[in-house]
N, C-alpha and C positions, 0 to 999 in steps of 0.2 A: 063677187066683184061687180060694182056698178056697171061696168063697158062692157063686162060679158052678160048681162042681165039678157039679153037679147041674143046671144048666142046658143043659154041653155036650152031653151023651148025644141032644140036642133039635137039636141042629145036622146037617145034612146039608153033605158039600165040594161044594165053589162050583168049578168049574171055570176055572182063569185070570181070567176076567173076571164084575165083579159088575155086574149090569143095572139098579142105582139105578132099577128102578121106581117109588120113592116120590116122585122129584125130576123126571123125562123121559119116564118109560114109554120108553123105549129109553137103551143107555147113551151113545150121542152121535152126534146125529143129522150123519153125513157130507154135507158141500158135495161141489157137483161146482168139481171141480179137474182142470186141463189136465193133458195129458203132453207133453212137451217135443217138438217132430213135424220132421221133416228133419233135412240133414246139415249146411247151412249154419252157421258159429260163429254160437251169440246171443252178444250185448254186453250186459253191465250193471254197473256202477258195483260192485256190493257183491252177492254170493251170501252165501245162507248155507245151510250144506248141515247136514240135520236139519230134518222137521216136527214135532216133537214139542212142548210148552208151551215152553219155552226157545228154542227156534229161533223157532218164531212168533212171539212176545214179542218178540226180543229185533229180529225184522226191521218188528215193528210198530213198537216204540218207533224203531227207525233211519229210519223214514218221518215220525214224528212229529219227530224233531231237524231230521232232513235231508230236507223233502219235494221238494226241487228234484233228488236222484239216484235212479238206477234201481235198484231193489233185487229179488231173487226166491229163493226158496226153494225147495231140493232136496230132494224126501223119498223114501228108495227102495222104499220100501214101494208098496200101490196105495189105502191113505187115511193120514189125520196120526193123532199119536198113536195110532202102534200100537203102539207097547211099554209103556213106563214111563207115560207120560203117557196111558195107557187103562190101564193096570191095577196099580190103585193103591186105597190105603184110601180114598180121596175127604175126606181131612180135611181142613180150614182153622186151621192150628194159631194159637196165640194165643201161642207164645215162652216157653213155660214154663220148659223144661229147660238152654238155652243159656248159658255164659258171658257173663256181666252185662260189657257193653263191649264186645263182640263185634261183626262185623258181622251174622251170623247174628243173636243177638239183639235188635239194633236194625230188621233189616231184615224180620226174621221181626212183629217189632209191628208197626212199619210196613207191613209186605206185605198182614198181614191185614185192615187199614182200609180200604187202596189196594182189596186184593178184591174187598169187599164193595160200597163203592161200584161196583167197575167194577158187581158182579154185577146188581147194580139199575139202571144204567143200559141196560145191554144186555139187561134181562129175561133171565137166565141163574137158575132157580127153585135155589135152596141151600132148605137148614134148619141154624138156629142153635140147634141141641139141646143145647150143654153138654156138660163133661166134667169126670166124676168120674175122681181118682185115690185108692184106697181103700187101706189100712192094716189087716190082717188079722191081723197077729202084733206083739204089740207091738215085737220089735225093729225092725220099720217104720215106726212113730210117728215117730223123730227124723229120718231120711231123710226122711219125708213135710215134715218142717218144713222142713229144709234145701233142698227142691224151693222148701217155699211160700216161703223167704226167697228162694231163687233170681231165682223169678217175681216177687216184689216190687220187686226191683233192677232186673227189667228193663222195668218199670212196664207190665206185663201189667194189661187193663182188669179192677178187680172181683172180681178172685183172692179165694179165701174158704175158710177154715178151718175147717171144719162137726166136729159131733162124731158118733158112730155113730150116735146116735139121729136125728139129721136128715137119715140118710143116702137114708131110705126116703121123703122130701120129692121127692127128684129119683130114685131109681129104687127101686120098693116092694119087687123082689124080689132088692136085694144089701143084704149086711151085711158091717159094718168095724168096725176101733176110730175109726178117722176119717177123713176124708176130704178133699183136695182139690179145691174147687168151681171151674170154670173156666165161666163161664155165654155165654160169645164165643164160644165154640169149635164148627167147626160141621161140615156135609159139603157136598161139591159134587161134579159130575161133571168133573173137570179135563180129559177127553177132548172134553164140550161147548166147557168155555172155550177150548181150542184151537183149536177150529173157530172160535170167535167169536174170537178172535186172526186168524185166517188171515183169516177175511172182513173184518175190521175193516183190516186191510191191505192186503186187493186194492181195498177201496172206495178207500184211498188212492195209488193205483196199482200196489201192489207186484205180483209175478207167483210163484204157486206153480206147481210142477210134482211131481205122484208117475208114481211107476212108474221114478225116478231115479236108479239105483244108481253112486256116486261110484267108478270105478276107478282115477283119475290125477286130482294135482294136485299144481302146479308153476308155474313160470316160464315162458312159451311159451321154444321157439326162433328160430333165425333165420328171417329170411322165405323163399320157394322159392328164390330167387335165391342164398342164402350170404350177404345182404349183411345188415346190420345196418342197423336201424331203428329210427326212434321207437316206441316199443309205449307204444298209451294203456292200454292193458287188458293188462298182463304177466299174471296169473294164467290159465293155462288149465286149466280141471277137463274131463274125461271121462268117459263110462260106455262103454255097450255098443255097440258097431258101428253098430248103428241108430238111436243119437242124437246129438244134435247136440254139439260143443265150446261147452262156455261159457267165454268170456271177460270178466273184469272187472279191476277196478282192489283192489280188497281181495276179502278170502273171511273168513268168522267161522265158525266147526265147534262146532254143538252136536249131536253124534253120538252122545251119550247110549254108553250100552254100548260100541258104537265108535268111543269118541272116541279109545283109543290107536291104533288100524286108522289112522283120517285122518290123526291124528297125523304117524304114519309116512311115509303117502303122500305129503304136505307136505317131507320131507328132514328131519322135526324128531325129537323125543325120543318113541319111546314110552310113558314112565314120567311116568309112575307109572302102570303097570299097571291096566288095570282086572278087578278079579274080581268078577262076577257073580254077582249069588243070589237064587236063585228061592222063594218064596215061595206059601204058598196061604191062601186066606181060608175061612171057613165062613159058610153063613146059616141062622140060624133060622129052623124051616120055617113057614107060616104062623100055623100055629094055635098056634104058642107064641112067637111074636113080641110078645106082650104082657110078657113076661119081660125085656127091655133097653128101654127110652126113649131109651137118647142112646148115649155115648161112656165106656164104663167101663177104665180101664186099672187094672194094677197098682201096687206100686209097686217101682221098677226094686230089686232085691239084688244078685248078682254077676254082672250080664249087665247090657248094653247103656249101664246109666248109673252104672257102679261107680266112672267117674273122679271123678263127684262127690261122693264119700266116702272117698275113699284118701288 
């Protein structure tokens, strides 16, 4: 962005992960979690192999539907949220840019309400700092509209159409022709809320296990015998020599990056490809961190949001 052109020189690269000091004073503070220990099969109703915010999620909300089955999570890593779901912008988006009807934009408002309350409930510390999206060249004006009528449609809370001169109301040292006020919009450490996912699900019985690495999953076979038999638990997943066979009745794969890997290992379709892309942030070094307040983006031209103007 033109107005920030002068502020990056002030930025120092951030190393893969950003340590939200201002939210935790650490970027998420790690539970102890088991490792799966002998060669005996475990049994459980429902694995889901991924610790990452989706996997945890998605085995909390399966304890919250169904708390009478056994559910556990496999993370192969040796804590949760180690990839994507720890390194990440820490945003709480408010639905801005999605397709009015969508489920992304219905689920994307929704989501952020559902957040926030979890965040208060479980003392999980966020900041609701707002986000500017700013208009530097006028042929960005009518794009910035078509965002804001976007955001409208998708009844994003409080959306606001500020002019440049108010721009220095929410942050004193960026200038625009105008701007987008999104005043919900906020950061949180989603590597935290992962962890308060996991434990919000061992409190309900569920069972994590890291140090996990999925190499096989499938259908069992026949018993020792050749003979065929009832199987309650047909799914059998594997790792490495030294752990144990899990067996259950369903498997759900939130494997993030490797979700076409498991895919695979399952006998299902690769595809849709995943291709991966690595990213890096910057932070402003102390003493010129008075220069951003909150969340300033541009406004998208022929990268990232051009479908919504073609």
């Amino acid at each position: 962005m033109a107005s920030l052109s002068a502020v990056l020189s002030s930025f120092t690269p951030l190393a893969r992960r950003r340590t939200w000091s201002c939210l935790s004073g650490v970027l998420h503070q790690q539970r102890q979690v088991s490792n799966a220990q002998g060669t005996a099969p475990m049994q459980f109703d429902l694995v889901v192999v991924g610790g990452g915010i989706v996997g945890c999620a998605t085995a909390r909300q399966m304890k919250i539907a169904h708390p009478n089955i056994s559910v556990a999570v496999v993370e192969k890593e040796n804590i949760l949220a180690p990839h994507q779901s720890g390194h990440n912008s820490g945003v709480v988006h408010a639905g801005i840019y999605y397709l009015p009807g969508s489920l992304k934009a219905k689920l994307c408002v929704q989501g952020m309400q559902l957040a926030y309350e979890y965040f208060d409930k479980h003392k999980i510390p966020y900041k609701k700092i707002g986000k500017l999206i700013v208009a530097v060249e006028q042929i960005e004006v009518a794009r910035l509209q078509a965002i804001f009528e976007r955001a409208t449609k998708n009844e994003c809370k409080d959306i606001e159409m500020i002019s440049g001169d108010r721009i220095k109301d929410y942050e004193p040292y960026c200038k625009g022709l105008q701007a987008l006020w999104s005043p919900h919009t906020g950061i949180v450490d989603w590597g935290l809320v992962t962890n308060s996912f996991a434990e919000n699900f061992e409190e309900r019985g569920g069972k994590v296990f890291i140090n996990y690495p999925v190499q096989s999953l499938g259908l069992a076979g026949e018993s020792g015998d050749g003979k065929q038999r009832e199987n309650t638990h047909p799914v059998a997943i594997g790792s490495t020599v030294n752990l144990p066979q899990l067996r259950c009745k369903w498997v759900i794969t939130c494997a993030g990056l490797q979700a076409d890997r498991i895919s695979e290992l399952s006998g299902c379709s690769p595809l849709p490809k995943i291709v991966p892309f690595r990213g890096e942030y910057l932070m402003l070094k102390p003493e010129k961190r008075y220069l951003v307040k909150g969340n300033i983006y541009p406004v998208s031209g022929f990268t990232g949001l051009q479908s919504l103007f073609a």
